[in-house]
Backbone as a chain_set.jsonl record, in Angstrom:
{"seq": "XXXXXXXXXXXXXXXXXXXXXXXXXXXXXXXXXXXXXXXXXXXXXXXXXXXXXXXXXXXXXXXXXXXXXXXXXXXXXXXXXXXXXXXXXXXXXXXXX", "coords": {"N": [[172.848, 130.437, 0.03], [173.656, 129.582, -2.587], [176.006, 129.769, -2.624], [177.075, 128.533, -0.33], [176.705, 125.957, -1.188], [178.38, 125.611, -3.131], [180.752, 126.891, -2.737], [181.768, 125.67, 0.491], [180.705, 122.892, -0.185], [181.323, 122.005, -2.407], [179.635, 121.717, -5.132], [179.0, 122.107, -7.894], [177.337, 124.317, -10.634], [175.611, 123.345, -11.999], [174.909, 120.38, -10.555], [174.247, 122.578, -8.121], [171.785, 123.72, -9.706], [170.199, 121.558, -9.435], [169.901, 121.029, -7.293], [168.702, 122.907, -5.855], [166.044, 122.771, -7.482], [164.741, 120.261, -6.58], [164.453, 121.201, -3.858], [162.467, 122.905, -4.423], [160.27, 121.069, -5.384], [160.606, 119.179, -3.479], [159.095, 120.917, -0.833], [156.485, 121.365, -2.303], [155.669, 119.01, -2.479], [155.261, 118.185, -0.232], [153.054, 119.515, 0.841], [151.162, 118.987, -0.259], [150.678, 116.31, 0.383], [150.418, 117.494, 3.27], [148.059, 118.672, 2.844], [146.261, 116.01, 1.42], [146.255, 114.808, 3.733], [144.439, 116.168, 5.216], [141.929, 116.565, 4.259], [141.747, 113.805, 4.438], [141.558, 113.635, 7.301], [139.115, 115.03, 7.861], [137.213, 113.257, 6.311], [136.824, 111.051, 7.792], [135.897, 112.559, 10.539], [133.371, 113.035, 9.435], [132.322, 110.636, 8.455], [132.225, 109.463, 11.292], [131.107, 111.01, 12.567], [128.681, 110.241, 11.598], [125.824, 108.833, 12.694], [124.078, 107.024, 11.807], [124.834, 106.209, 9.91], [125.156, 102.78, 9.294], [123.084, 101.581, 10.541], [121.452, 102.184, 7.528], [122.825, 100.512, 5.341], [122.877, 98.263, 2.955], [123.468, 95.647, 3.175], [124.137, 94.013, 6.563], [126.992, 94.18, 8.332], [128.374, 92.351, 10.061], [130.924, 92.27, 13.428], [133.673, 90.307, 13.153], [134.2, 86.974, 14.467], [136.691, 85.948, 16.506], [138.827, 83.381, 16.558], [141.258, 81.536, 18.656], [144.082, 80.187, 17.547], [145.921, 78.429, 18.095], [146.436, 76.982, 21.999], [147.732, 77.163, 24.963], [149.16, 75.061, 27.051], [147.415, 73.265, 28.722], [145.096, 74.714, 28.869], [141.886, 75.063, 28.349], [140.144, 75.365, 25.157], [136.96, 75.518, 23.892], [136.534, 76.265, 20.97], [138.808, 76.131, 20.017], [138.849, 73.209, 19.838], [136.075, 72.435, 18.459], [137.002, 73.599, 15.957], [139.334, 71.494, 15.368], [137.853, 69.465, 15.201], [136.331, 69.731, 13.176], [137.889, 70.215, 11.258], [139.257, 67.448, 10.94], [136.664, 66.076, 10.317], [136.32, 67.246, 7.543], [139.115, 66.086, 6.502], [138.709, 63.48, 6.331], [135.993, 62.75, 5.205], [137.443, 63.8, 2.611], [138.865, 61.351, 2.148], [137.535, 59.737, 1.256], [136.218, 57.672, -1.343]], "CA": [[172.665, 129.009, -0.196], [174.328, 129.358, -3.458], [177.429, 130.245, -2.052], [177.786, 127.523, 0.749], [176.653, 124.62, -1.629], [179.839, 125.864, -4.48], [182.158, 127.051, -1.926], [181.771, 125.173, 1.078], [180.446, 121.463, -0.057], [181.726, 121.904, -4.251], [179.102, 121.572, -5.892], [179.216, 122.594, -9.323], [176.325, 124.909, -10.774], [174.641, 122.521, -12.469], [174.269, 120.086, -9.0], [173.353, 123.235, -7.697], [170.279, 123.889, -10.2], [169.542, 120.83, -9.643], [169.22, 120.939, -5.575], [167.33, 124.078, -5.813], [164.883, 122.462, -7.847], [164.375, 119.567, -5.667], [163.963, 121.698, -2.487], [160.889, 123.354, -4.601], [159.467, 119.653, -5.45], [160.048, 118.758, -1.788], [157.657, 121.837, -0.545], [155.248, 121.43, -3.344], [154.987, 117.617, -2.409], [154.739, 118.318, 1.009], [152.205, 120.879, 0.838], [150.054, 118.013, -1.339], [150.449, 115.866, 1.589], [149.213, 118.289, 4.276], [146.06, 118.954, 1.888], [145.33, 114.986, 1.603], [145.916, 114.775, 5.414], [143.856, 117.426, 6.158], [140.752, 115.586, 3.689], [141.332, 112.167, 5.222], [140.685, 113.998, 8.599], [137.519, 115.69, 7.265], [136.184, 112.423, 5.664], [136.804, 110.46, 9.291], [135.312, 113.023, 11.183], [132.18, 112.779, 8.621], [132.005, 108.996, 8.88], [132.071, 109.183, 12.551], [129.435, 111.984, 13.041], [127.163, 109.85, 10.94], [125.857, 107.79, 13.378], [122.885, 106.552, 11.327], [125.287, 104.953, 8.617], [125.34, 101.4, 9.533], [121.478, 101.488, 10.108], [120.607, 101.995, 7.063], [123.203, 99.783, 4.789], [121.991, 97.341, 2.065], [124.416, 94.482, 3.765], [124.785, 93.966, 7.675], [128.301, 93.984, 8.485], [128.654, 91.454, 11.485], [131.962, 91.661, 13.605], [134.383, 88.656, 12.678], [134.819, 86.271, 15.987], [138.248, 86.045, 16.616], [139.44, 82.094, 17.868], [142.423, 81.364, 19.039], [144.211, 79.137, 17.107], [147.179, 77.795, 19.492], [146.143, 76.891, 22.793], [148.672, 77.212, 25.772], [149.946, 74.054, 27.636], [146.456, 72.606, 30.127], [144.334, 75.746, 28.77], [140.715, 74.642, 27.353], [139.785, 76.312, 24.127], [136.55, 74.601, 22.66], [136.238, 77.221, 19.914], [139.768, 75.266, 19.129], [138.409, 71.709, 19.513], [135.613, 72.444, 17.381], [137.94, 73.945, 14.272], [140.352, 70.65, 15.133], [137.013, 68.291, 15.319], [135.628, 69.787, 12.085], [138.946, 69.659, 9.731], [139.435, 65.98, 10.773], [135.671, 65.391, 9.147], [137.046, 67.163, 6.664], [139.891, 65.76, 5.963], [137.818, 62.028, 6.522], [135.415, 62.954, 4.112], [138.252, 63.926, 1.691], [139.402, 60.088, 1.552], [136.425, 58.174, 1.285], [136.27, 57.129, -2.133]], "C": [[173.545, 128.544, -1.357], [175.677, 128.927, -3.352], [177.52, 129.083, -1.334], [177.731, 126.203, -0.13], [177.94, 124.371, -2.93], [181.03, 125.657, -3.462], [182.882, 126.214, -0.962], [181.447, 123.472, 0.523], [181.252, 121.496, -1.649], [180.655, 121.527, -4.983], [178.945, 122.477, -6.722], [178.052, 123.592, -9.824], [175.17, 124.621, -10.958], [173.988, 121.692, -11.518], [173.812, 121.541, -8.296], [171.607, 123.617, -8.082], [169.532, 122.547, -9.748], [168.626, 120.215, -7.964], [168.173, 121.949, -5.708], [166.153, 123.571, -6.256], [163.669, 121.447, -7.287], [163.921, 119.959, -4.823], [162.249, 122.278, -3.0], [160.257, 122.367, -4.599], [159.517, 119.301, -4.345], [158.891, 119.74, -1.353], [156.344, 121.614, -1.144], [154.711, 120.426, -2.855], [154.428, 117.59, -1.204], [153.609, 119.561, 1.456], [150.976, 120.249, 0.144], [149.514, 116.746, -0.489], [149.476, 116.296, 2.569], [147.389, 118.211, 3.842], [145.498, 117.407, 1.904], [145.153, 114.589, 2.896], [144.604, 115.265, 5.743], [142.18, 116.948, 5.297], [140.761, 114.405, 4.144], [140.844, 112.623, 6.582], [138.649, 114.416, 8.382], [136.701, 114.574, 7.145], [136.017, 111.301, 7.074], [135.871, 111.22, 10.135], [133.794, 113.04, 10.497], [131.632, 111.596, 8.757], [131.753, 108.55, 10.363], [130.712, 109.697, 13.045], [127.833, 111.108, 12.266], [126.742, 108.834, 11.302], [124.521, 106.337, 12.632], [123.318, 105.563, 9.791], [125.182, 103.399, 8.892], [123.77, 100.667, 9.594], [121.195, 101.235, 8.628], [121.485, 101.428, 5.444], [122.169, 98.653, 4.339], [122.445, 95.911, 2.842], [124.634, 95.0, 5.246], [125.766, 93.608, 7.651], [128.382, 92.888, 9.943], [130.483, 91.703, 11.859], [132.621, 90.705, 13.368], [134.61, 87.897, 14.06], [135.998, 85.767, 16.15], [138.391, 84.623, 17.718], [140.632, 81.712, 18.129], [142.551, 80.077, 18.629], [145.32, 77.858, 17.812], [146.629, 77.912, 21.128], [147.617, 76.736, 23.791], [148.399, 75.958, 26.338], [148.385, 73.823, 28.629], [145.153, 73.891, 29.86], [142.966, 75.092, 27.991], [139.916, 75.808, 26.804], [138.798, 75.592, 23.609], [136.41, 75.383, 21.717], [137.307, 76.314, 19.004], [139.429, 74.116, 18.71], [137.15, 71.765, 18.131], [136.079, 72.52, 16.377], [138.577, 72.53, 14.062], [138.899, 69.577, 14.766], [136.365, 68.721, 13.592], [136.439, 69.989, 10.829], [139.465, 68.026, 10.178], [138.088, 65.473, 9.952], [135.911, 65.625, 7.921], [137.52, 66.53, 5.578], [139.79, 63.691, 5.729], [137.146, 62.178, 5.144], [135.867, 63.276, 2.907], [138.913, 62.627, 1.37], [138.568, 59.314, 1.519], [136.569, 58.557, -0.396], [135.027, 57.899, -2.841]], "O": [[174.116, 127.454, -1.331], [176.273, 127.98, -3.867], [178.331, 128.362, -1.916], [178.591, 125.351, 0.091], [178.288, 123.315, -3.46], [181.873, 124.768, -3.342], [184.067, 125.911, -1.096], [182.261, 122.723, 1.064], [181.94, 120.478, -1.727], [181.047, 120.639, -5.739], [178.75, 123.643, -6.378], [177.522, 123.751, -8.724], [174.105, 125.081, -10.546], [172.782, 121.862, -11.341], [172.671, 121.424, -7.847], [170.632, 123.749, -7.343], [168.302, 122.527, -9.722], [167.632, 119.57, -7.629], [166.959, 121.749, -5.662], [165.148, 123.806, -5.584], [162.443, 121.53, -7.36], [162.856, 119.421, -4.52], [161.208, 122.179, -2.351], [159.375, 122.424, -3.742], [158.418, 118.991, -3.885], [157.737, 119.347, -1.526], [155.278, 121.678, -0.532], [153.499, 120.45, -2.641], [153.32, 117.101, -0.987], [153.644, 120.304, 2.436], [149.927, 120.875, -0.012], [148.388, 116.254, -0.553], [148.334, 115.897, 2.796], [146.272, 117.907, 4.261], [144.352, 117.296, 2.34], [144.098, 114.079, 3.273], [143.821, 114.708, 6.513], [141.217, 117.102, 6.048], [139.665, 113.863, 4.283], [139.828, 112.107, 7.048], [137.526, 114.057, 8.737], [135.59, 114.599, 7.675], [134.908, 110.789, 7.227], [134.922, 110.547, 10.537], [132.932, 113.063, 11.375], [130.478, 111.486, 9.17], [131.192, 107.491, 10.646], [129.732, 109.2, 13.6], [126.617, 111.279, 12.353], [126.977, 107.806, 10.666], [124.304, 105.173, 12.969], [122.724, 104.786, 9.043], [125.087, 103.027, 7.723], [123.361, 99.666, 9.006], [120.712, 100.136, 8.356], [120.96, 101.81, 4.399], [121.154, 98.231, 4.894], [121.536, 95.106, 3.046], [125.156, 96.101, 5.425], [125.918, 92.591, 6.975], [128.485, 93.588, 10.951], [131.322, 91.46, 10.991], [131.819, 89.771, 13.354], [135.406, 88.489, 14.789], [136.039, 84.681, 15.572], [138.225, 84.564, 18.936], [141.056, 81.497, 16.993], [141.841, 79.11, 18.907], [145.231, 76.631, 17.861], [146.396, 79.066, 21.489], [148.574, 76.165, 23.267], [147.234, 75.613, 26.141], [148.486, 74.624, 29.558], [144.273, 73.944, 30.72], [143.206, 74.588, 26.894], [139.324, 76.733, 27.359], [139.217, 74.808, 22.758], [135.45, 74.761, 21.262], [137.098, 75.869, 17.876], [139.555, 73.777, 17.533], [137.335, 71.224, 17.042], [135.792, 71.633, 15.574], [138.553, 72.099, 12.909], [139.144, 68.815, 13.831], [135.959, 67.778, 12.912], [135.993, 69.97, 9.681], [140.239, 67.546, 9.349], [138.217, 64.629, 9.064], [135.846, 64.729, 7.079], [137.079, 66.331, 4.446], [140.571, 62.924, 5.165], [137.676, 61.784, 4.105], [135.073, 63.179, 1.971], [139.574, 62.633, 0.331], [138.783, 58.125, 1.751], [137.004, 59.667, -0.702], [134.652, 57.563, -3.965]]}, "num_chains": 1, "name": "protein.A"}
């Protein structure tokens, strides 16, 4: 390795110490990786198996209802009309005096 990175590419001794050292900090880092991978799996598979979590929370979580805010061309959305009918009171009730 020594040899091809002097001979073959030129790098000097010093860029050499200094790749070598890198290639160890790449492994090391990637080897620190794997390990938090390999705990985010663990703590997923824990959260999943525990089917009794959501039961017994201090706060119900409710899904969010998802409305569509752009309506296509002849399509009736009232989920939309409502949002449009209730920022015109709004925005009514924001100029009265």
């Amino acid at each position: 390795m020594i040899l091809k990175l002097t001979r073959e590419l030129g790098v000097n001794l010093a860029g050499v110490e200094i790749i070598l050292n890198m290639r160890d900090r790449m492994s090391a880092m990637e080897k620190e990786v794997q390990a938090f991978m390999e705990f985010v799996r663990g703590q997923v598979v824990t959260y999943e198996a525990d089917a009794s979590r959501g039961q017994n929370a201090m706060v119900r979580v409710v899904p969010p209802r998802l409305i569509r805010s752009l309506s296509r061309q002849g399509e009736h959305h009232p989920a939309a009309e409502s949002n449009q009918s209730h920022s015109s009171q709004l925005s009514a009730a924001s100029r009265k005096p």
